[in-house]
TORLUM-508624 format. One record per residue (C-alpha): residue in one letter; x negated, y, z. Coordinates in pm, whole numbers, plus 50000, padded with zeros to 5 digits. Example, Ala and Ser with C-alpha at 12.3 -4.5 7.8 and 13.67 -1.06 7.14 Angstrom:
BEGIN
A487704955050780/S486334989450714/
END
This chain:
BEGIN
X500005000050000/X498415032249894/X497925061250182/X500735084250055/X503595054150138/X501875051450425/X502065086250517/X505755090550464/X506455054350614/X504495064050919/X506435093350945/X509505077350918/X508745053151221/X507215076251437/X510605097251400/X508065127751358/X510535149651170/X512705154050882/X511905158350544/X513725192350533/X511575209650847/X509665236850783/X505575227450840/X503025246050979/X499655230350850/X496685235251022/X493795235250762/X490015241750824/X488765232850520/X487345199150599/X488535165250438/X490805153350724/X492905187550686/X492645190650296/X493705156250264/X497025161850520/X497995187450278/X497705172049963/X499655144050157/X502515165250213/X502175182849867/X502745150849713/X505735140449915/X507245172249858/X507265184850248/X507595225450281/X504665237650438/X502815268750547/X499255266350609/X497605283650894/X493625288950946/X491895297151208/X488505317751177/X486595313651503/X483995334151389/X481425308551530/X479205301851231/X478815330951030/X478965328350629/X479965296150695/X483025309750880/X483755334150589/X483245304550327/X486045284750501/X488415311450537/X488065319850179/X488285278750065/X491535278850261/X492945308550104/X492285295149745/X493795262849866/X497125274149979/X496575295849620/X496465261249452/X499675246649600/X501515281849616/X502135280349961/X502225308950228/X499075311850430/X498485327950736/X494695335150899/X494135344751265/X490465360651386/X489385350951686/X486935364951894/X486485330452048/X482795336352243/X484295367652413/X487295348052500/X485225316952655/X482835338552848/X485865359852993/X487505327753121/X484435311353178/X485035282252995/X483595263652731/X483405272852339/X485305239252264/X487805248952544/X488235283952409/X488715277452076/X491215250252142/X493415275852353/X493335301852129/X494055277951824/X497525264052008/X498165294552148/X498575309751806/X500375277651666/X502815277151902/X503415312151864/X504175308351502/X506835275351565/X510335283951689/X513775300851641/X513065335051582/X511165349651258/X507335362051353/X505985393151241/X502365380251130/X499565398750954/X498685379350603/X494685377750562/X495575372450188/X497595404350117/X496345422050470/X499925432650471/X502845424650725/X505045398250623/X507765380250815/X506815339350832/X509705317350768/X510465296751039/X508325267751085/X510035239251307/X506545216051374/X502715224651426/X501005197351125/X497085188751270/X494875164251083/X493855143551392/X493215105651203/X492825071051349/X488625074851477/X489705108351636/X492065083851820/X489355063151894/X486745092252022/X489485105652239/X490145068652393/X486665064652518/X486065099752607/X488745094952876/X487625061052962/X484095074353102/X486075107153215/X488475083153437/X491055099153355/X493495067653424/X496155049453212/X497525075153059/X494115087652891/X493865051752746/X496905052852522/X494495080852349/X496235105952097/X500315104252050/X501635109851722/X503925135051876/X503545161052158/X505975187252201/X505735207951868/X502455193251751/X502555160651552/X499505141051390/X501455120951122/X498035105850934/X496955092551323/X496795062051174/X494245061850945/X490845057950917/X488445085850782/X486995066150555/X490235061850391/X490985093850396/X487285102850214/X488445078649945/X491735095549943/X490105129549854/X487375112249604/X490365094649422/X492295124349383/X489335142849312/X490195173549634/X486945195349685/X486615204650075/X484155219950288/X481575204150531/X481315221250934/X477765220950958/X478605220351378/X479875185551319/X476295174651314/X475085187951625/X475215163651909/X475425190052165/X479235185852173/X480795157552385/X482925144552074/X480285145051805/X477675128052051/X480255095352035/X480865101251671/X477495101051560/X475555084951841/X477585064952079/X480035045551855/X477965034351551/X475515020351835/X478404996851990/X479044988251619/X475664972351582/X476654946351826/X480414943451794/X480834953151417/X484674951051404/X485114976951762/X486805003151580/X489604979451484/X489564960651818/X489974999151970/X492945007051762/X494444976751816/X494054982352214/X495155014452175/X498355004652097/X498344976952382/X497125005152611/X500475026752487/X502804997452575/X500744991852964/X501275028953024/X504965026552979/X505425002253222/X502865020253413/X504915045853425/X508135029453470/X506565010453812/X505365046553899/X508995063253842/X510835032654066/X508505040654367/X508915081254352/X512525073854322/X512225056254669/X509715077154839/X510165111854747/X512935134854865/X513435169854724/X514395196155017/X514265226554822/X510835241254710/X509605209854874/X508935175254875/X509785147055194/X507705119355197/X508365087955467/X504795077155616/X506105046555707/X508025034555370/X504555049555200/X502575027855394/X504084996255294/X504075006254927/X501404988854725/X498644994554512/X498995021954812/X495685043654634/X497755043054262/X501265052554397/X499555079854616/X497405099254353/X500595091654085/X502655111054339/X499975139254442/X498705144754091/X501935163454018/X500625190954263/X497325200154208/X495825174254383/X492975154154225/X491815115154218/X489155128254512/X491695134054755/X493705102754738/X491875090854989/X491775120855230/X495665119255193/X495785078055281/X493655089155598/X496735113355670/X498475089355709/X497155075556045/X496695108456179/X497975135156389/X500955156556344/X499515191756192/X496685182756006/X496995185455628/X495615185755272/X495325212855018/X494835219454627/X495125250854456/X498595252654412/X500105232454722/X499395219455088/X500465186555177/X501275184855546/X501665153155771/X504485161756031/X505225135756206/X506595107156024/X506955121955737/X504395140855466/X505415175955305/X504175189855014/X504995225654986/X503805255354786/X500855277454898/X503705303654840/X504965304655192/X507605326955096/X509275292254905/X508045265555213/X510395249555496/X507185241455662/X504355265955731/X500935257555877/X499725285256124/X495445285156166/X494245299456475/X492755329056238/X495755339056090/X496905371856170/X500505369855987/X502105351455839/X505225357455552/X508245333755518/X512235337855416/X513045353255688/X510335382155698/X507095384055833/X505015365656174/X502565387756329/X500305370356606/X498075392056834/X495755381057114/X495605400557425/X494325401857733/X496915406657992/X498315440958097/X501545446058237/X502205476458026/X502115455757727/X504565428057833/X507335433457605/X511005411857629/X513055412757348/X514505383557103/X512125393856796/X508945390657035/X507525360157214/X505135365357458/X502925333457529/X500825320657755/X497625313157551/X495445291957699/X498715271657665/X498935271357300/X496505249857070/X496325257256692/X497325249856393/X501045257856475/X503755247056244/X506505271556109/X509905250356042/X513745249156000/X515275235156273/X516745202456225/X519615181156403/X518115163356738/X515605189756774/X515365200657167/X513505227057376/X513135240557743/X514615272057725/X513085303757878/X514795302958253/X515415262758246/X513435230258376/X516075208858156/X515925202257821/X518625213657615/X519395201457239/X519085229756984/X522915222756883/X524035227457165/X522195260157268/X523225276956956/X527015265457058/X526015283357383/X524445317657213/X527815313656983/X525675317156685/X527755317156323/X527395287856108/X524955313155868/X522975323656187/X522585289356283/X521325277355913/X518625302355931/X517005292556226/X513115285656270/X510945270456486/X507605275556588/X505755243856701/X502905230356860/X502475194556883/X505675181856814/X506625204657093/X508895239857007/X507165269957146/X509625294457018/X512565293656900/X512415323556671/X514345351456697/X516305335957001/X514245328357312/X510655307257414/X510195273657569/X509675278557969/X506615259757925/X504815283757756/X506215308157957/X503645339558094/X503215327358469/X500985347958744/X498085323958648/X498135335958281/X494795352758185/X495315355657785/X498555359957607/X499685357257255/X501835379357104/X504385366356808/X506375394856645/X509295388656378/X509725417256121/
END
């Protein structure tokens, strides 16, 4: 079967889209890309082709732009060409080149896909034209780019899901000649006698990718001469284990988590008897910021004391007693707020916590409802900012006895609104101050108090 059946038949399979969609091609110049659009040329797809000039190479860069013009010249199709000023943009995010220019490239795909018309400026005519709508972003990605991208994440450990390698669909973008090999697509270009341009950077082993195209993979071919069909074929095995990967991961989230607003619930003691416990705990933590080197740090959680927790960038994941909470770093969105000993305030729904050491003075002593005054050499840090919850209990200010929360608010005759807005600030398990309403007696400023903390609400 010849490579254009293919093409369409591969399409067709993959459900990538419908003959009728508008196509955005993206075309450097180089076989793989020149051969996708002579690929859709012949099966009669509409296309636009977009190029992107990363300014990276000099002439070179000029020479491509100006091969991809002629091209789209050649099939009379719309063209559009995008600058970038890619080192400036890598250095001001401090990331790499390859990084940069990837960003910028989808970021200026994705702007051109969609419902609404785009005003873009054409390189060609250096005038503004509207660009038709284009429903899918085209790339030229081909069956050893499949197999680079595999292995890549293999030694990166990136886990199951980097071993299905490259889909044929993701979001807008789709790779619809993913499954072939460049060598056919070389003969594909010779037989049909397409000129295209060489990227003289694809020689250079300094990049990750081109160190296992040129170096790594034709050295495991010496010794296992059929590995890049052995990879495609896994590849495909890999796609089938990381469904059911996935669908094994989904059942135990479905049992374990609990949503509480901005926050997730999770039961210590059901997560504890889950099992492979490592897999189901980074599959769950991943989702917020957390990486593979903290799976284990969170399993040691587990065992430990109320209070102590585990952070990313995003979230904090909190072990309160039998349960773990993930909640945003945004305290403004969490039901559960860690208080350091450092912290001098601290904002949450209900406005803001101040917290002031001081030595004590009679003239400061303050009583009112929006200020506790603590004893504290009685208080050990971190302190936990909650909701109150049914069976909670406290000593109230005045009282040896304990007294359920319920049934004190029944007592203050606090509204069903006053009571939903209630929090707590704890220590241990134990409820320091109820806030906004009254302290626990134990904490209580005595005539042996030395230090006090200060809590204001505001």
């Amino acid at each position: 079967m010849n490579l254009l059946q293919r093409f369409i038949d591969f399409i067709k399979k993959e459900n990538l889209f419908q003959p009728k969609d508008k196509l955005l091609l993206a075309v450097s110049g180089g076989v793989d890309s020149v051969v996708l659009s002579e690929l859709c040329k012949q099966a009669a797809f509409d296309f636009v082709i977009a190029h992107c000039n990363f300014q990276l190479r000099g002439e070179e860069s000029e020479r491509d732009e100006l091969f991809v013009t002629e091209l789209a010249k050649k099939y009379n199709a719309e063209i559009v060409v995008k600058r970038f000023d890619t080192e400036k943009f890598a250095e001001q995010n401090k990331i790499s080149i390859q990084v940069a220019a990837r960003e910028l490239r989808y970021q200026w795909f994705t702007s051109l896909t969609g419902n609404k018309q785009n005003a873009i400026i054409n390189k060609q005519t250096n005038d503004n034209c509207q660009l038709p709508i284009a429903h899918w972003i085209i790339t030229a990605h081909h069956a050893n780019d499949n197999i680079e991208t595999l292995l890549m994440n293999f030694f990166k450990g990136s886990g199951v899901a980097g071993l299905r390698g490259i889909l044929p669909k993701h979001g807008k973008i789709i790779r619809p000649i993913l499954f072939a090999k460049k060598v056919e697509l070389i003969e594909f270009a010779n037989d049909n006698h397409l000129s295209y341009v060489e990227d003289s950077s694809n020689e250079s082993d300094k990049y990750t990718r081109n160190y296992f195209r040129n170096q790594l993979i034709p050295g495991i071919q010496k010794v296992f001469p059929q590995a890049e069909d052995n990879l495609l074929n896994n590849i495909q095995r890999f796609k089938d284990i990381e469904t059911l990967y996935q669908q094994s991961i989904n059942l135990h989230k479905n049992k374990l988590i609990e949503k509480k607003g901005e926050e997730v619930h999770i039961p210590v003691l059901k997560l504890l008897k889950s099992a492979p416990l490592p897999t189901i705990v980074y599959e769950i933590i991943k989702d917020f910021g957390f990486t593979s080197n903290q799976t284990e740090e969170v399993i040691k959680l587990l065992k430990s004391d109320s209070g102590k927790y585990v952070q990313s960038s995003t979230h904090r994941l909190l072990k309160n007693r039998s349960w773990l909470i993930i909640s945003p770093n945004n305290t403004n969105f969490s039901g559960n707020i860690l208080i350091e000993e450092n912290d001098t305030s601290i904002k949450f729904i209900n406005g803001k916590l101040s917290f002031q050491k001081i030595v004590i003075d009679n003239s400061q002593l303050i009583f009112d409802r929006y200020i506790a005054m603590l004893d504290a050499d009685e208080i050990i840090f971190p302190l936990l900012l909650r909701k109150w919850k049914q069976g909670d209990y406290f000593y109230p200010l005045g009282m040896s006895k304990k007294k359920k929360l319920s049934r004190f608010f029944i007592d203050q005759k606090l509204s069903l609104t006053e009571k939903e807005n209630i929090w707590l600030l704890e220590m241990n398990k134990k409820i320091i101050w109820v806030v906004g309403q009254r302290i626990d007696d134990r904490f209580k400023i005595t005539a042996k108090t030395k230090n006090i903390l200060k809590v204001s609400l505001s």
